[in-house]
C-alpha positions as CSV (number, residue, x, y, z in Angstrom):
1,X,8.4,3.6,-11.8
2,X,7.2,0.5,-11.2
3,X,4.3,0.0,-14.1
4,X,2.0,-2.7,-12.8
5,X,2.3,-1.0,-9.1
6,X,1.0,2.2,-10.4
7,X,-1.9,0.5,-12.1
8,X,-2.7,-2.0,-8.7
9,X,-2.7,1.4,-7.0
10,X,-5.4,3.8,-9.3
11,X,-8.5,0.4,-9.0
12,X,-10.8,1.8,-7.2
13,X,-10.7,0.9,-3.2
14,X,-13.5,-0.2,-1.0
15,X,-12.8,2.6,1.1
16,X,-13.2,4.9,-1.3
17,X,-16.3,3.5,-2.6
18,X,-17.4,4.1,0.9
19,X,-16.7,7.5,1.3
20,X,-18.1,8.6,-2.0
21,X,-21.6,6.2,-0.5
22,X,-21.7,7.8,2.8
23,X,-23.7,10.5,3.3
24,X,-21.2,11.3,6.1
25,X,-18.1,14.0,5.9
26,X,-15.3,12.3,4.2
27,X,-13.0,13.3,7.6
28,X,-15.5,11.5,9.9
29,X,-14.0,8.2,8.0
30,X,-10.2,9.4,9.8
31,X,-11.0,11.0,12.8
32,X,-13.0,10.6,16.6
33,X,-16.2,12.7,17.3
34,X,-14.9,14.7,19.9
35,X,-12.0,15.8,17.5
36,X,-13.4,15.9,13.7
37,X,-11.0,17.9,11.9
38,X,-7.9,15.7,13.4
39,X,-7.2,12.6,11.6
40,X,-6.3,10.6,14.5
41,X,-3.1,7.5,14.8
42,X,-5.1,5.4,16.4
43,X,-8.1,5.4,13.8
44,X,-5.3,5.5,10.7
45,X,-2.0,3.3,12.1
46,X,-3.8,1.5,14.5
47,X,-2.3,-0.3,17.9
48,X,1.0,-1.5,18.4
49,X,1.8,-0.4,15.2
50,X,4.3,2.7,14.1
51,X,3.7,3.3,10.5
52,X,1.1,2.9,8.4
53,X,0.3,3.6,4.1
54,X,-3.1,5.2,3.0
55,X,-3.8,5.9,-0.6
56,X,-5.6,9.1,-0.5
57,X,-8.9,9.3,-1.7
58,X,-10.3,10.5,-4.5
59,X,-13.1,12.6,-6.4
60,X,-13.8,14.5,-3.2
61,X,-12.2,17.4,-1.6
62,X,-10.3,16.9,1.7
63,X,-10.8,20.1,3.8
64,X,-8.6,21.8,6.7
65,X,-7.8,19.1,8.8
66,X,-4.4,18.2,11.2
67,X,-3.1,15.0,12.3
68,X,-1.2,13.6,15.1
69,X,1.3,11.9,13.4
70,X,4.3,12.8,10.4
71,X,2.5,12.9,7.3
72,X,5.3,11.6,4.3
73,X,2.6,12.3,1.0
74,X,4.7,10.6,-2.0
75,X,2.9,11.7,-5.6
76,X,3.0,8.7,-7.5
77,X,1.6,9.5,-10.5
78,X,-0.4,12.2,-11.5
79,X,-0.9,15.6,-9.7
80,X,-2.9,17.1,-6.8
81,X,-3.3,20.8,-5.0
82,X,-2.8,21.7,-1.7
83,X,-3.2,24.0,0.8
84,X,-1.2,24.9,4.2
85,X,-2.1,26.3,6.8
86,X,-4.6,28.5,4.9
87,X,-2.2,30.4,2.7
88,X,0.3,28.3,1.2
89,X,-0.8,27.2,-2.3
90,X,1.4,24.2,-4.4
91,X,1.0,21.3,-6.4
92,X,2.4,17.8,-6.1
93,X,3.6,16.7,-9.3
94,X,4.4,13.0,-10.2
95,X,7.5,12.1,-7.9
96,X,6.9,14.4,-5.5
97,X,7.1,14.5,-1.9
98,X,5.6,16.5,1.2
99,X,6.0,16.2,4.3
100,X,3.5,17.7,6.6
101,X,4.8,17.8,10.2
102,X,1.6,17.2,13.3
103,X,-0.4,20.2,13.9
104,X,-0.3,21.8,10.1
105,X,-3.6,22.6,8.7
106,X,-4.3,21.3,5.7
107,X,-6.5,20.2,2.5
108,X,-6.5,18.6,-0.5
109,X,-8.4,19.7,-4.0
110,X,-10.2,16.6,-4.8
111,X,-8.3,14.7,-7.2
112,X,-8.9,12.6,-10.2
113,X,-8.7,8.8,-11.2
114,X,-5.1,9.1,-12.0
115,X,-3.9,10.8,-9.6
116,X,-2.2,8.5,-6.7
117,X,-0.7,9.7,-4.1
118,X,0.4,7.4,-1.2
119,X,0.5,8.6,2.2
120,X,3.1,7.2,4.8
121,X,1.7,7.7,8.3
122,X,4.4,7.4,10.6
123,X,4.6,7.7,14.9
124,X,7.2,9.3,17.3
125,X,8.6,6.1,17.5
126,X,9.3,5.0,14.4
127,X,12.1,7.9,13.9
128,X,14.6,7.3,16.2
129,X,16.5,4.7,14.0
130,X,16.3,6.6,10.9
131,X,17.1,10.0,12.7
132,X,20.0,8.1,14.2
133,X,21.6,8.1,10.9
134,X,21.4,11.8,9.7
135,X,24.8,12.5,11.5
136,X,24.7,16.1,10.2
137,X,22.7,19.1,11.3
138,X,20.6,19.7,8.2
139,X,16.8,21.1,7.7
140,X,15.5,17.9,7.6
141,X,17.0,16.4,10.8
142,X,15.5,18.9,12.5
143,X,12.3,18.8,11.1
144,X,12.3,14.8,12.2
145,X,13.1,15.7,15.4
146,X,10.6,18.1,16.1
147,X,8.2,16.0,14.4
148,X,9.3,13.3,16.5
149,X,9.7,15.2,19.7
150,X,6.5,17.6,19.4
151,X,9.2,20.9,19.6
152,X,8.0,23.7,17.3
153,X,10.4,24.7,14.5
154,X,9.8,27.1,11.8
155,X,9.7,25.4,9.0
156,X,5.8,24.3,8.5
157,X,6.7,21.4,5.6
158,X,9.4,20.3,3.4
159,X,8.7,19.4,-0.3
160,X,10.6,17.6,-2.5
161,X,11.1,17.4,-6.1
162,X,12.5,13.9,-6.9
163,X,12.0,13.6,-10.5
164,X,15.7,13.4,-12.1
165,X,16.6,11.5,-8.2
166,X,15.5,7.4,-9.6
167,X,17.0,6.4,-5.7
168,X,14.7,8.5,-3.8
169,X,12.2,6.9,-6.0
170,X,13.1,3.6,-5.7
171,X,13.3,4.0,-2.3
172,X,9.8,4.9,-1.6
173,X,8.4,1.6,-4.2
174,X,10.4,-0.4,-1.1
175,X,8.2,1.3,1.3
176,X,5.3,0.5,-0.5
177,X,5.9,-2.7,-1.0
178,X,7.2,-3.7,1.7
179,X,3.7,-2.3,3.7
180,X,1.7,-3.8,0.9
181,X,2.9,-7.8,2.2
182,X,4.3,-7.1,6.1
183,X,6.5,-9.4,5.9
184,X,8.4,-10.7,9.0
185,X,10.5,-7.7,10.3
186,X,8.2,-5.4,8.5
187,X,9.1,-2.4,10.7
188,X,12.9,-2.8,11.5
189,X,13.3,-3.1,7.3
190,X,11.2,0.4,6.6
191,X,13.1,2.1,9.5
192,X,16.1,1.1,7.5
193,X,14.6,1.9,4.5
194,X,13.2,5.4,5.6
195,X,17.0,6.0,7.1
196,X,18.6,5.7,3.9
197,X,15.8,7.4,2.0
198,X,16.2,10.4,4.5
199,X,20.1,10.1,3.5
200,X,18.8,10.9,0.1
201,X,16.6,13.5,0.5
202,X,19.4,15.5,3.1
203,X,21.1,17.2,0.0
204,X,17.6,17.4,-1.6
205,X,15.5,20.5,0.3
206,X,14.0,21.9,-2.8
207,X,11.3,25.0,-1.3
208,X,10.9,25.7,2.5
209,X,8.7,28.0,4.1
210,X,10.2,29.7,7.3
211,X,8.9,31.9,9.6
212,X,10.6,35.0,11.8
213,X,11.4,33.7,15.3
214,X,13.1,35.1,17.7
215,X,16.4,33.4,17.0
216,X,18.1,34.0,20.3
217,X,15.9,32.8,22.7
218,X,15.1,29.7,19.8
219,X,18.7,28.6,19.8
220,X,18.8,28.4,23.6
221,X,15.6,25.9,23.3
222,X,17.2,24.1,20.4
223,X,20.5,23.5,21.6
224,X,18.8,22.5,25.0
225,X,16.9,19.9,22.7
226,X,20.3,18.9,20.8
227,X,21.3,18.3,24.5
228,X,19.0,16.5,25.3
229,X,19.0,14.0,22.1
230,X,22.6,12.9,22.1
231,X,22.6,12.8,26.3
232,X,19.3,11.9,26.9
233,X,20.5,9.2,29.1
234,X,21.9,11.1,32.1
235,X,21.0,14.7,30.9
236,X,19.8,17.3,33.5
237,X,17.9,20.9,33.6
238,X,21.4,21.5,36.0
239,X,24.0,20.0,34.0
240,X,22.5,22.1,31.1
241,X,22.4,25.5,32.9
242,X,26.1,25.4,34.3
243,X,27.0,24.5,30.7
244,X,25.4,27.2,29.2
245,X,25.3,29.8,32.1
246,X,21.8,30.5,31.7
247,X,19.6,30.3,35.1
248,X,17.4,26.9,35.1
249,X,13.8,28.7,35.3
250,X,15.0,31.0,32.1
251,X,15.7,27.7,30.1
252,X,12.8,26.5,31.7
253,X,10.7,29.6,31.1
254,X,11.7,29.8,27.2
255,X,11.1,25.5,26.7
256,X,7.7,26.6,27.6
257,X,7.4,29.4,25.2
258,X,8.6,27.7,22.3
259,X,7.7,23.9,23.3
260,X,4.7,22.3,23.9
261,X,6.9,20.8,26.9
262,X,9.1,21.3,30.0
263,X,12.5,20.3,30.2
264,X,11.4,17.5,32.1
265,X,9.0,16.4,29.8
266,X,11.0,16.3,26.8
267,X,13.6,14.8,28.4
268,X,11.0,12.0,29.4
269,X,9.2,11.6,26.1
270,X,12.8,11.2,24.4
271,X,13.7,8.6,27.2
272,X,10.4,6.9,26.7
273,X,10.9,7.0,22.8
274,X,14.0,5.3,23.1
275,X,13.0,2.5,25.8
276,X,10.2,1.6,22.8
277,X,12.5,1.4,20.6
278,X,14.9,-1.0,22.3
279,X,11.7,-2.9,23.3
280,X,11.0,-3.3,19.6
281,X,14.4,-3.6,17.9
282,X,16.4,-5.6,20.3
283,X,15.7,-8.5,23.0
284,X,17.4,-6.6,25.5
285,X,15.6,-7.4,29.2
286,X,13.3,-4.6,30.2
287,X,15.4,-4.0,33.4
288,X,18.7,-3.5,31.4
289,X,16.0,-1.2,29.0
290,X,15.2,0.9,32.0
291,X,18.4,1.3,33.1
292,X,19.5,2.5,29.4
293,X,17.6,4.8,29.2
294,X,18.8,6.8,32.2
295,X,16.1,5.5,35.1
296,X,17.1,3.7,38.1
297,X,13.5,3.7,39.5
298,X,11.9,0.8,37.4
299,X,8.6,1.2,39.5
300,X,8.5,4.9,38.3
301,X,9.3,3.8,34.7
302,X,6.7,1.6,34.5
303,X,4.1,4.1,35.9
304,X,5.6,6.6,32.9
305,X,5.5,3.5,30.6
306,X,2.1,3.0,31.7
307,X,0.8,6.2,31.7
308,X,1.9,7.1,27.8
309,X,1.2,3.8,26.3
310,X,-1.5,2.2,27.9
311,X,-0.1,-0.7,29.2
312,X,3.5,-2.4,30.6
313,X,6.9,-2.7,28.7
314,X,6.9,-6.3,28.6
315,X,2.9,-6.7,27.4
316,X,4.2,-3.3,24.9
317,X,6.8,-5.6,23.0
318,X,4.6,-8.9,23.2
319,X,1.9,-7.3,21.5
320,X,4.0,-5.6,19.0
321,X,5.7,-9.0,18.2
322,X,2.3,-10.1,17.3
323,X,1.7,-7.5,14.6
324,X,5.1,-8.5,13.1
C-alpha cells in the first residue's frame, strides 16, 4: 500500500463538505430528478468519457440506489457495510473489492474518516479490450459481459478478497493514479491495466451469490450471446437457429425473457460497442470502421451511431481525443 496515497485520499474533499452542507439528499448530488435513486453516467463519468474514480463519501449513510454503469468498489483502507439488493449483508475489509453490476440495489452504512474506499465507474465501452483478454469462460468474464452487454446473469456481484494477492493490489494504485493525472493515453493505459487486473482476479472468485434459473432455456440465451460476441461481425438470428436447430421466434422469444434485448438489438449494441472502440483505440477511417463491424449501409450506421450516442462517429472520436 502506497502510504502517502492513502493519506492524500482520507483529507476531507470539497464534495464531501458539500454534501454534509446541503440540506439536500446526499443521492440528489449523483443522480437527475426524474430518476433519484439512480446514480446516473452522465452526472458521475461525464461525456466522451468511459471511466471515471469517485471516493465515496463519508459520515453519511448512502441508501438503496442503482446505477447505470459497472461499479468496481476497491476498499483501500479501512472498512465499510453494505447491502444488496435488500438482503445481502457484508463488509469490505481493507483490500477488498466489489463489484456491483447496473441495476443492483444498493447502500452503504455511513462510513468513518478512515475508511476509503475508491470507486471505479466504468461504461459499456470501456470493456471490450479488457474482456478481450479473458480467453477463458470463467464467472467473471461473464459477469463483464453482461455487465457490458445489459444480459441478465445470475450472479448479482463478485467480491473479492485481495489481501495476501500484492498484484491485484498494485494493480488497482495504477488505476488510481493513473486517473488521478490523465495523462496522455489515459484510457487505452487503464483498459490495459484493468485487462491484466481482470487476469488476476480470474483465479480469484472468493463468495458469489447465484440464483435458480432455468438453466436450459438460460444456456440457449447465453450461448446465443457467446455467438454473438466472438461473430458479431457477420452473425445472424438465421445462421444461429440452423446451428442450433432451435426455431428463430423460440430464440427470439427466450432473448426476450431473459434479456433486456432482441437478438437484433444485442447484436447491434455489440456491433456499436465495438465500432467505439475502434473509433477510440485505432485511427482506422470510419468507413473501413463501419464495414468492420459487419454494416455495409454506412447511412444506417450513422443513424444507429447517431441515435445511441448523440452525435456522428467522426465528431464521437474528435471529442474524445479532446478529453485525452
Amino acid at each position: 500500500m502506497l502510504t502517502d496515497l492513502l493519506e492524500k485520499l482520507k483529507k476531507m474533499r470539497p464534495q464531501e463538505e458539500t454534501i454534509l452542507n446541503s440540506p439536500l439528499p446526499v443521492l440528489s448530488h449523483y443522480t437527475r430528478k426524474d430518476q433519484p435513486l439512480v446514480v446516473d453516467k452522465d452526472i458521475v463519468i461525464g461525456p466522451s468519457r468511459f471511466i471515471s474514480l469517485l471516493l465515496q463519501p463519508r459520515f453519511v449513510d448512502l441508501p438503496d440506489h442503482t446505477h447505470n454503469f459497472l461499479d468496481i468498489i476497491y476498499m483501500y483502507g479501512g472498512s465499510t457495510r453494505h447491502t444488496i439488493n435488500g438482503h445481502t449483508d457484508l463488509t469490505l475489509q481493507t483490500d477488498d473489492v466489489l463489484l456491483l453490476k447496473p441495476g443492483v440495489i444498493h447502500s452503504i452504512q455511513a462510513a468513518g474518516y478512515d475508511d476509503v474506499a475508491v470507486h471505479f465507474q466504468i461504461l459499456p465501452e470501456f470493456l471490450q479490450y479488457p474482456i478481450d483478454m479473458l480467453t477463458d469462460d470463467t464467472i467473471l468474464r461473464r459477469y463483464l459481459l453482461g455487465a457490458m452487454n445489459g444480459s441478465e446473469t445470475p450472479v448479482e456481484y463478485l467480491h473479492y478478497h485481495l489481501q495476501d494477492h500484492p498484484e491485484a493490489k498494485n494493480l488497482l494504485e495504477n488505476m488510481i493514479l493513473t486517473l488521478d493525472k490523465q495523462r496522455p493515453n489515459t484510457q487505452l493505459i487503464l483498459q490495459a491495466t484493468a485487462g491484466t487486473l481482470f487476469l488476476e482476479l480470474t483465479n480469484l472468485t472468493y463468495k458469489v451469490t447465484v440464483g435458480a434459473p432455468s438453466s436450459y432455456e438460460q444456456s440457449i440465451v447465453m450461448n446465443a450471446m457467446a455467438y454473438m460476441d466472438e461473430h458479431y461481425s457477420t452473425a445472424t438470428l438465421e445462421e444461429y437457429s440452423r446451428m442450433t436447430g432451435q426455431p428463430a421466434y423460440f430464440i427470439s422469444r427466450l432473448m426476450k425473457k431473459y434479456s433486456p434485448y432482441t437478438f437484433t438489438a444485442y447484436l447491434q449494441r455489440k456491433r456499436l460497442i465495438h465500432a467505439v472502440h475502434l473509433l477510440t483505440a485505432t485511427s482506422m477511417p470510419v468507413e473501413e470502421i463501419i464495414a468492420r463491424v459487419g454494416y455495409d449501409n454506412s447511412s444506417y450506421f450513422h443513424r444507429l451511431f447517431k441515435k445511441e450516442y448523440g452525435t456522428t462517429p467522426r465528431q464521437y472520436r474528435i471529442s474524445h481525443l479532446k478529453q485525452q
